[in-house]
C-alpha positions as a Markdown table, in Angstrom:
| # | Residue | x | y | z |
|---|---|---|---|---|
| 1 | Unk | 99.1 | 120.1 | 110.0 |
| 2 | Unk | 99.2 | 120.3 | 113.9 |
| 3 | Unk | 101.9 | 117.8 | 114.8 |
| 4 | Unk | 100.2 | 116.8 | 118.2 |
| 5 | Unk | 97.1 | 115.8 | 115.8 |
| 6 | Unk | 99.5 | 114.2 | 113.3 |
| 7 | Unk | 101.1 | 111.8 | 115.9 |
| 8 | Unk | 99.3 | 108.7 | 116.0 |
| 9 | Unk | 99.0 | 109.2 | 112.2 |
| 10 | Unk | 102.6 | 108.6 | 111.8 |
| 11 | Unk | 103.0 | 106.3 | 114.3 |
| 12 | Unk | 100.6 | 104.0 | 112.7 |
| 13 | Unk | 102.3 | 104.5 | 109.5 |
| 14 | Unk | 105.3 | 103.8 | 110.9 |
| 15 | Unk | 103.9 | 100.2 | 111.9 |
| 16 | Unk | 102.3 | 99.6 | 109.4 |
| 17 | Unk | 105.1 | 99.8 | 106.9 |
| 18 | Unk | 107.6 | 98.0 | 109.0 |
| 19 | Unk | 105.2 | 95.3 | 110.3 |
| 20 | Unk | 104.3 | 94.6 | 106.7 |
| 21 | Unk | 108.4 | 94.9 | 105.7 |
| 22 | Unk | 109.0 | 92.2 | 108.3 |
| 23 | Unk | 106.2 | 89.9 | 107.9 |
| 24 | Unk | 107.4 | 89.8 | 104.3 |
| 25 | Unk | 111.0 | 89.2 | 104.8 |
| 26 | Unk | 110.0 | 86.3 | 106.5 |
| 27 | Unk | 107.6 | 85.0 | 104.1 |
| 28 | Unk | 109.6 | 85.2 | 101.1 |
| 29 | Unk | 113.2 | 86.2 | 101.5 |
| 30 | Unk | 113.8 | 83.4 | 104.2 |
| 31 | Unk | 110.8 | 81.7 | 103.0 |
| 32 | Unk | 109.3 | 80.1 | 105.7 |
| 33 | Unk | 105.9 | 79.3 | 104.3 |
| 34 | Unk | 104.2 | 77.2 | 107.2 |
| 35 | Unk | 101.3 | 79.8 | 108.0 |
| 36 | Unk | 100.1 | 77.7 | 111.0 |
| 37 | Unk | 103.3 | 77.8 | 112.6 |
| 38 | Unk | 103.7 | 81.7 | 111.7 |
| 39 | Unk | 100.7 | 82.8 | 112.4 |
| 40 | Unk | 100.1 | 80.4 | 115.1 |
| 41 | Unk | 103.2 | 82.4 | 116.8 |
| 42 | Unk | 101.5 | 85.6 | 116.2 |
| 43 | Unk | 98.2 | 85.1 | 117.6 |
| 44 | Unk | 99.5 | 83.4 | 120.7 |
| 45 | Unk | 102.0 | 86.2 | 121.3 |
| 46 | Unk | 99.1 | 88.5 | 120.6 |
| 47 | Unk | 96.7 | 86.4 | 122.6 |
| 48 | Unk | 99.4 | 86.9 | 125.7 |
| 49 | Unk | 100.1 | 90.5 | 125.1 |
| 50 | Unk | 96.7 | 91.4 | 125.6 |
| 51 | Unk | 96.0 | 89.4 | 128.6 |
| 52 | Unk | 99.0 | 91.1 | 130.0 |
| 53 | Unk | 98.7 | 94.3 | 129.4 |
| 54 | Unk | 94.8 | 94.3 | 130.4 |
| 55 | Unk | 95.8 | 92.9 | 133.7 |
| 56 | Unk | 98.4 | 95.5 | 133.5 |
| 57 | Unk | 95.8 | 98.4 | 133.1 |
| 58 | Unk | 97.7 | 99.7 | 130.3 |
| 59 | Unk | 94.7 | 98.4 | 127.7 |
| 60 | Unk | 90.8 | 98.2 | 128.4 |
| 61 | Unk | 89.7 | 94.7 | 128.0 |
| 62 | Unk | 86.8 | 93.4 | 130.4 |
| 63 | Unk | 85.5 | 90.2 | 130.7 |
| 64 | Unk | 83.2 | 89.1 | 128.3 |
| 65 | Unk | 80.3 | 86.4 | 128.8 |
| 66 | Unk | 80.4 | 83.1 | 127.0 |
| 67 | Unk | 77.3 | 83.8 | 124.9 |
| 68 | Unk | 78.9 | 86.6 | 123.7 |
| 69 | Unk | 82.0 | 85.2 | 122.4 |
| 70 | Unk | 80.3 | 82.5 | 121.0 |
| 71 | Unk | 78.2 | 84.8 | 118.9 |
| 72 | Unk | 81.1 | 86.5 | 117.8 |
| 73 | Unk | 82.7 | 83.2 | 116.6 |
| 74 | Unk | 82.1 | 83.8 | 112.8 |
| 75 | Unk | 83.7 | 86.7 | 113.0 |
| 76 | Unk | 86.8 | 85.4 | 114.4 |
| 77 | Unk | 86.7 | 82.4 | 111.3 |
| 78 | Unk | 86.8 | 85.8 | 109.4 |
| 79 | Unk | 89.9 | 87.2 | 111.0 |
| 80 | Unk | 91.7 | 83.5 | 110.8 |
| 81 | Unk | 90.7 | 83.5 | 106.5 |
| 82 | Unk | 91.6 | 87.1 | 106.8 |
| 83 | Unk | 95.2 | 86.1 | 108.1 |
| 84 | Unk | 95.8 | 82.9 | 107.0 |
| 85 | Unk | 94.9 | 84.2 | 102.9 |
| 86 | Unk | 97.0 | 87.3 | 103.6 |
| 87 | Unk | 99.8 | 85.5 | 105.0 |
| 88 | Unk | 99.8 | 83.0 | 101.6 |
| 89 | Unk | 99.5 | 85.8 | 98.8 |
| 90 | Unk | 101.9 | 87.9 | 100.5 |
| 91 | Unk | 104.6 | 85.4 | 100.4 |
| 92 | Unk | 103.7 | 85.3 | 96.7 |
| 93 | Unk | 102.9 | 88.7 | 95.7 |
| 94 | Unk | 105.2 | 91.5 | 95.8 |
| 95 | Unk | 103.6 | 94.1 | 98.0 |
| 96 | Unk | 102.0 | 96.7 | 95.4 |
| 97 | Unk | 100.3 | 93.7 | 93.9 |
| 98 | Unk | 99.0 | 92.4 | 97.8 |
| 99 | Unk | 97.4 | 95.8 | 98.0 |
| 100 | Unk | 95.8 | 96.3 | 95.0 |
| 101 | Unk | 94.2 | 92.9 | 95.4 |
| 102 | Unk | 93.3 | 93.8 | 99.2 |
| 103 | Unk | 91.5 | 97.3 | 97.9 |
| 104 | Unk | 88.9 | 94.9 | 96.2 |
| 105 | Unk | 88.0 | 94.0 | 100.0 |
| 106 | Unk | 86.1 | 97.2 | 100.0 |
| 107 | Unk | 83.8 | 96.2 | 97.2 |
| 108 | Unk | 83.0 | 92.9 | 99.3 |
| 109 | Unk | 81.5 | 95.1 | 102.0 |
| 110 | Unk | 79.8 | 97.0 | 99.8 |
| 111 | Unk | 77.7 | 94.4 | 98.2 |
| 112 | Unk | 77.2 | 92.7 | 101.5 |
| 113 | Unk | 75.5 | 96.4 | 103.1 |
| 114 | Unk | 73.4 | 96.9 | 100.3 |
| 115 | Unk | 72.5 | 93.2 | 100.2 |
| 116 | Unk | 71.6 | 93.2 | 104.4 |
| 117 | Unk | 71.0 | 96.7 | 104.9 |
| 118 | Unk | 69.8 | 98.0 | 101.7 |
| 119 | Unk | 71.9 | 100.7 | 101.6 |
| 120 | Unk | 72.7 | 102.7 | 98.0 |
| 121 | Unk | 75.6 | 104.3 | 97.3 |
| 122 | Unk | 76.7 | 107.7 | 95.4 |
| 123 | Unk | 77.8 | 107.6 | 91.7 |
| 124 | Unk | 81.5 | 108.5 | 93.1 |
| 125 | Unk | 81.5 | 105.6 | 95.4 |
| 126 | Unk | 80.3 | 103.3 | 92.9 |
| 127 | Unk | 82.9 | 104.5 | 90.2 |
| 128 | Unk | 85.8 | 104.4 | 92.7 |
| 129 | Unk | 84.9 | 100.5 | 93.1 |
| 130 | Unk | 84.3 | 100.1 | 89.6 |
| 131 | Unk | 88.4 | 101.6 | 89.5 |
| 132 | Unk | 89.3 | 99.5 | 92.2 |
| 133 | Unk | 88.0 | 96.0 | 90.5 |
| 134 | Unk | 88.5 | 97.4 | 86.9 |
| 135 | Unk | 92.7 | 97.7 | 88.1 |
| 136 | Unk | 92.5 | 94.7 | 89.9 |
| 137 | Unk | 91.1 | 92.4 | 87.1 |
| 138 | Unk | 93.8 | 93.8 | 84.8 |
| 139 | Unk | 96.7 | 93.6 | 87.2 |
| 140 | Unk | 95.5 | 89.5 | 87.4 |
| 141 | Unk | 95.5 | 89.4 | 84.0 |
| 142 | Unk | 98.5 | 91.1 | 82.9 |
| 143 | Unk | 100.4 | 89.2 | 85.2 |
| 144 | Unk | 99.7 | 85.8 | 85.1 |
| 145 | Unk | 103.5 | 84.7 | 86.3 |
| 146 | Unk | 102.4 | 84.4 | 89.7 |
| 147 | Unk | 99.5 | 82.0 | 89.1 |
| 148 | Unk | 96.4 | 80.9 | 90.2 |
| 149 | Unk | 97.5 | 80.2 | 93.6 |
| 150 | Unk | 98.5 | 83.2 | 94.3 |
| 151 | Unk | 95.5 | 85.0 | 93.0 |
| 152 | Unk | 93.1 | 82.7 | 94.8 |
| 153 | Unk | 94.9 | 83.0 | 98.1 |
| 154 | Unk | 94.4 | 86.4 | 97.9 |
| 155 | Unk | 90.7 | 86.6 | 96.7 |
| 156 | Unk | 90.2 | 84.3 | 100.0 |
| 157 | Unk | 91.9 | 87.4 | 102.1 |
| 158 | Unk | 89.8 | 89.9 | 100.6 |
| 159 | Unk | 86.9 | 88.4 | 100.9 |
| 160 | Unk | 87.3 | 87.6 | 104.6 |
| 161 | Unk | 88.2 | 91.2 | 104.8 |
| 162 | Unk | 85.1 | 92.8 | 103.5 |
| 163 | Unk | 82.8 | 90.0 | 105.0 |
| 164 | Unk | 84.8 | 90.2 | 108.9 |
| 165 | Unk | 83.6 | 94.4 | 108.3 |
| 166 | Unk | 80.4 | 94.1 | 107.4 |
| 167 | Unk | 79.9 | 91.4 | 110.1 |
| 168 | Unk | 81.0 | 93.7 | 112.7 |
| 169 | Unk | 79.0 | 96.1 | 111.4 |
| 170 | Unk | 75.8 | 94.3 | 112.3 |
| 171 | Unk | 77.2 | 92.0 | 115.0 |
| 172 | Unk | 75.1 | 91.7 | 117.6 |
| 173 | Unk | 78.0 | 90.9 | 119.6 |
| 174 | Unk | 78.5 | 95.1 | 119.6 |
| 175 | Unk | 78.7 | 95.6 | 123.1 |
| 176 | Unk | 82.4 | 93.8 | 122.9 |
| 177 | Unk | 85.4 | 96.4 | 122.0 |
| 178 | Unk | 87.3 | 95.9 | 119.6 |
| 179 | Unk | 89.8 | 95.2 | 121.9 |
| 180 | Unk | 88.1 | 92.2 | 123.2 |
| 181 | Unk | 86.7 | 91.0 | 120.0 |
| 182 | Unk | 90.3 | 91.0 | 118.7 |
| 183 | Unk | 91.3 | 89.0 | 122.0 |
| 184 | Unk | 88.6 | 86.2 | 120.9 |
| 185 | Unk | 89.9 | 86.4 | 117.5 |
| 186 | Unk | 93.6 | 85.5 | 118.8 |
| 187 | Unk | 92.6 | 83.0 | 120.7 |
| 188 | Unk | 90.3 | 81.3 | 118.3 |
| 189 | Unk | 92.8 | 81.7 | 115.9 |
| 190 | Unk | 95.3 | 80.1 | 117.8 |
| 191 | Unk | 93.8 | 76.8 | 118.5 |
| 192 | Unk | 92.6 | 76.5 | 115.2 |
| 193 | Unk | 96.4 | 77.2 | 113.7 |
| 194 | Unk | 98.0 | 75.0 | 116.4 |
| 195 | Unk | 95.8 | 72.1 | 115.9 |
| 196 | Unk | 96.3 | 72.4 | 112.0 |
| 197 | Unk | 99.8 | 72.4 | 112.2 |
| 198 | Unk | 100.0 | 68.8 | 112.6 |
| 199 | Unk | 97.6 | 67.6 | 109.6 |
| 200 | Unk | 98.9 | 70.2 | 107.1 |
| 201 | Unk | 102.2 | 68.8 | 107.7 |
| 202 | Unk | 103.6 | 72.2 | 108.6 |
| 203 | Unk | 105.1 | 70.9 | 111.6 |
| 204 | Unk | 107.2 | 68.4 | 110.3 |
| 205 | Unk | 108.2 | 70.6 | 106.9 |
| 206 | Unk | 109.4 | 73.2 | 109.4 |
| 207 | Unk | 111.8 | 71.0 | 110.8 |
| 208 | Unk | 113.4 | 70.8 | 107.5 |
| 209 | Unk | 113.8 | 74.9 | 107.7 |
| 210 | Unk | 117.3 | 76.0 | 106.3 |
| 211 | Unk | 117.4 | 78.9 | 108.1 |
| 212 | Unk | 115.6 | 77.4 | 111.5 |
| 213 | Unk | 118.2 | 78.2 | 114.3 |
| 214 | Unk | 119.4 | 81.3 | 111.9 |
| 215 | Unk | 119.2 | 84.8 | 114.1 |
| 216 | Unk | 117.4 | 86.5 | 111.0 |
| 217 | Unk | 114.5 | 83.7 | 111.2 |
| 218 | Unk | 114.6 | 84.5 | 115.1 |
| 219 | Unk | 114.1 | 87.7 | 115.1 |
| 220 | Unk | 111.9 | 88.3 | 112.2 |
| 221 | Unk | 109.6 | 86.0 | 114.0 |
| 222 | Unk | 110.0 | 88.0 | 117.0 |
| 223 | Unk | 109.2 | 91.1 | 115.9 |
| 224 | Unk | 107.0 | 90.2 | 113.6 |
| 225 | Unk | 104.7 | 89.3 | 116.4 |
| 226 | Unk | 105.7 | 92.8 | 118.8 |
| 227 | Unk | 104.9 | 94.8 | 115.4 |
| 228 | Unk | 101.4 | 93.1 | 114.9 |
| 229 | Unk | 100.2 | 93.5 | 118.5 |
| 230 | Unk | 101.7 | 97.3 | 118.2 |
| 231 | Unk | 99.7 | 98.0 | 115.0 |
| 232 | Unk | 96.8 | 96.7 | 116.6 |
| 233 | Unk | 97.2 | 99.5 | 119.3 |
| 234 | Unk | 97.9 | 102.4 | 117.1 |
| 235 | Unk | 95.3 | 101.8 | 114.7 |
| 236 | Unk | 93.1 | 101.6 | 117.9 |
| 237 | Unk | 94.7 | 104.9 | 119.0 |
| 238 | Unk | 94.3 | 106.1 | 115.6 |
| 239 | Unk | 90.8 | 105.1 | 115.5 |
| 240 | Unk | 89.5 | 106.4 | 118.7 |
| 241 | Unk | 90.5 | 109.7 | 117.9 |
| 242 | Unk | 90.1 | 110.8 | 114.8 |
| 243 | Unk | 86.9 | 110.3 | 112.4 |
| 244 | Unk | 86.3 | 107.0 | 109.8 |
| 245 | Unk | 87.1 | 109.2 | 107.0 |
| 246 | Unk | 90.3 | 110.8 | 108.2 |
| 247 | Unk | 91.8 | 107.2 | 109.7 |
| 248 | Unk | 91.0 | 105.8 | 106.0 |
| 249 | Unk | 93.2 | 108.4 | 105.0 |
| 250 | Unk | 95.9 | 107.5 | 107.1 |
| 251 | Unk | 95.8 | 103.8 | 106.0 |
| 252 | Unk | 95.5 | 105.2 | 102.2 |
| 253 | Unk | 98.8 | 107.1 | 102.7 |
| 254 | Unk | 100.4 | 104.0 | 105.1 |
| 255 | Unk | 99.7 | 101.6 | 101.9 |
| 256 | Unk | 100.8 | 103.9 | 99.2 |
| 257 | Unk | 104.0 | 104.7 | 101.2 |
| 258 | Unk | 104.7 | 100.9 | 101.9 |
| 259 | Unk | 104.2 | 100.3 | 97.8 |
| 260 | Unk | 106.8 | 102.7 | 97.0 |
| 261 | Unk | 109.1 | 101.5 | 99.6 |
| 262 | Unk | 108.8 | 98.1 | 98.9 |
| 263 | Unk | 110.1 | 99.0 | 94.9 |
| 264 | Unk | 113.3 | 99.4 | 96.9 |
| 265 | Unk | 114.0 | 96.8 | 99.8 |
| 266 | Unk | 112.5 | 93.5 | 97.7 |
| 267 | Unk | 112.7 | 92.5 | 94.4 |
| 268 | Unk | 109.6 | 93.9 | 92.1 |
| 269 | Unk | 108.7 | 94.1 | 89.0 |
| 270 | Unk | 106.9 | 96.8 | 87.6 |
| 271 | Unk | 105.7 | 97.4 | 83.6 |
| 272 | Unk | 104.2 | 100.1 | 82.3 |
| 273 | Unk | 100.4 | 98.7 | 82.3 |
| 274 | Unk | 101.3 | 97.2 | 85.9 |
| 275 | Unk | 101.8 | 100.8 | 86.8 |
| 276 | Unk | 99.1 | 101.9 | 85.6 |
| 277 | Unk | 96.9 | 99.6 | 87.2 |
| 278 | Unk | 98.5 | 100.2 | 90.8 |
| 279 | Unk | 98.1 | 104.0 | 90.0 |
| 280 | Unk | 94.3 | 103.9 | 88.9 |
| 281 | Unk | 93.3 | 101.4 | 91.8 |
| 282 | Unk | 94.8 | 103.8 | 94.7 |
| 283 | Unk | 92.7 | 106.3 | 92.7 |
| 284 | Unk | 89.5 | 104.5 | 92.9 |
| 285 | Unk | 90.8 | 104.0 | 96.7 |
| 286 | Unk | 91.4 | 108.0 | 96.9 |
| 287 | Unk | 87.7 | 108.8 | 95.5 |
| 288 | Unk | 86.2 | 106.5 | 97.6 |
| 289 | Unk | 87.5 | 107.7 | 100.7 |
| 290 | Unk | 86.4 | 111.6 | 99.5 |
| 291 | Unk | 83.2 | 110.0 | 98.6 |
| 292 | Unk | 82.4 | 109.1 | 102.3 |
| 293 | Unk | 83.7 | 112.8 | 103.4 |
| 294 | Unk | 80.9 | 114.4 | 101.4 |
């Protein structure tokens, strides 16, 4: 493989598993499970990271109208279920598990094309999905430990995974970039999280933090926030050069390479038919990114 070509590959991968590590560390080693506060930090940061660096010159974002970001507003309630589920199961899952669930996401947009669009898919795409659920249901299941929470958490970040996809898909917001539908979805975010931090009673619980003026809680917020906006950039990177197929690829390797990691840095579980499971769903994930090549 030419390594020039290979590059934003591995520097997405190498995001991707360290944003993940981090964001992780802070959920559920130190534990700070007040996802308005969290991921009110992360959209705000991202929010002013963007701003800056478009003013900068070092990103593309041009100014959008105001029809056009209200029209893109569903979306952005997408993104914030998208996050907000994410950030709940991952603090419960251990990260093999997250994924599995998260594969599921591309059976949501699935049914939601062929529902809008009428669009039918090949007997390979429609077996890998069958895989991908199949493993997922068992995985539930077979693992019950973790509860319904958990589990439903995660069904909400899936869901708003597939759904936020296909609505871009058929937006008719299109003219925005991405880079400026994600700015609208950080800033949406934002208020939303920072006005629910009150109410939920995050704000007060947070107080109570153990590890609140700890260096570790510091700086895994920090970077947790510099790793997101980072990952944005190189899956935009990744994205703008290289086909659908081939930067599904790269994410398929960047989650299996994460799963295995993971086995090793935080405490997980793993028997036999839970294996199997995680094995057959990144198989149904496999075929269904070969399915869209041919």
């Amino acid at each position: 493989m030419n390594v020039a070509r290979a590059g934003p590959g591995l520097v997405f991968c190498i995001f991707f598993i360290v944003s993940y590590f981090t964001n992780k560390y802070v959920l559920s080693v130190l534990k700070f499970t007040y996802p308005t506060l969290f991921l009110g930090w992360q959209t705000c940061t991202g929010t002013l990271l963007l701003v800056v660096t478009g003013k900068l010159g070092w990103v593309e974002v041009k100014g959008f109208t105001r029809s056009a970001a209200v029209l893109w507003l569903p979306g952005s309630v997408l993104f914030l279920g998208n996050i907000y589920g994410g950030s709940k199961a991952l603090s419960m899952l251990p990260i093999p598990f997250f994924f599995v669930l998260q594969n599921v996401s591309e059976v949501v947009f699935i049914l939601i094309i062929r529902v809008t669009q009428r669009e039918r898919s090949s007997w390979m795409k429609l077996f890998s999905q069958v895989l991908v659920l199949v493993s997922a249901l068992t995985l539930i299941l077979h693992n019950p430990q973790f509860g319904p929470n958990a589990y439903g958490w995660a069904t909400v970040h899936l869901f708003c995974i597939g759904s936020y996809r296909a609505f871009q898909r058929n937006s008719k917001s299109s003219h925005l970039s991405e880079l400026e539908q994600q700015l609208i979805n950080y800033m949406v975010s934002m208020l939303l999280l920072v006005s629910a931090a009150h109410p939920t009673g995050d704000f007060f619980g947070a107080l109570e933090f153990p590890f609140l003026m700890s260096y570790e809680f510091h700086s895994g917020c920090f970077a947790s926030a510099i790793l997101g906006f980072l990952l944005l950039l190189a899956s935009l990177k990744l994205r703008s050069g290289l086909s659908t197929v081939h930067c599904a690829a790269w994410t398929f390797f960047a989650k299996m390479l994460a799963s295995v990691l993971s086995v090793f840095i935080f405490i997980t579980e793993l028997s036999p038919l839970t294996l199997c499971c995680i094995l057959m769903n990144h198989i149904g994930e496999a075929l269904s990114i070969h399915s869209d090549r041919v």
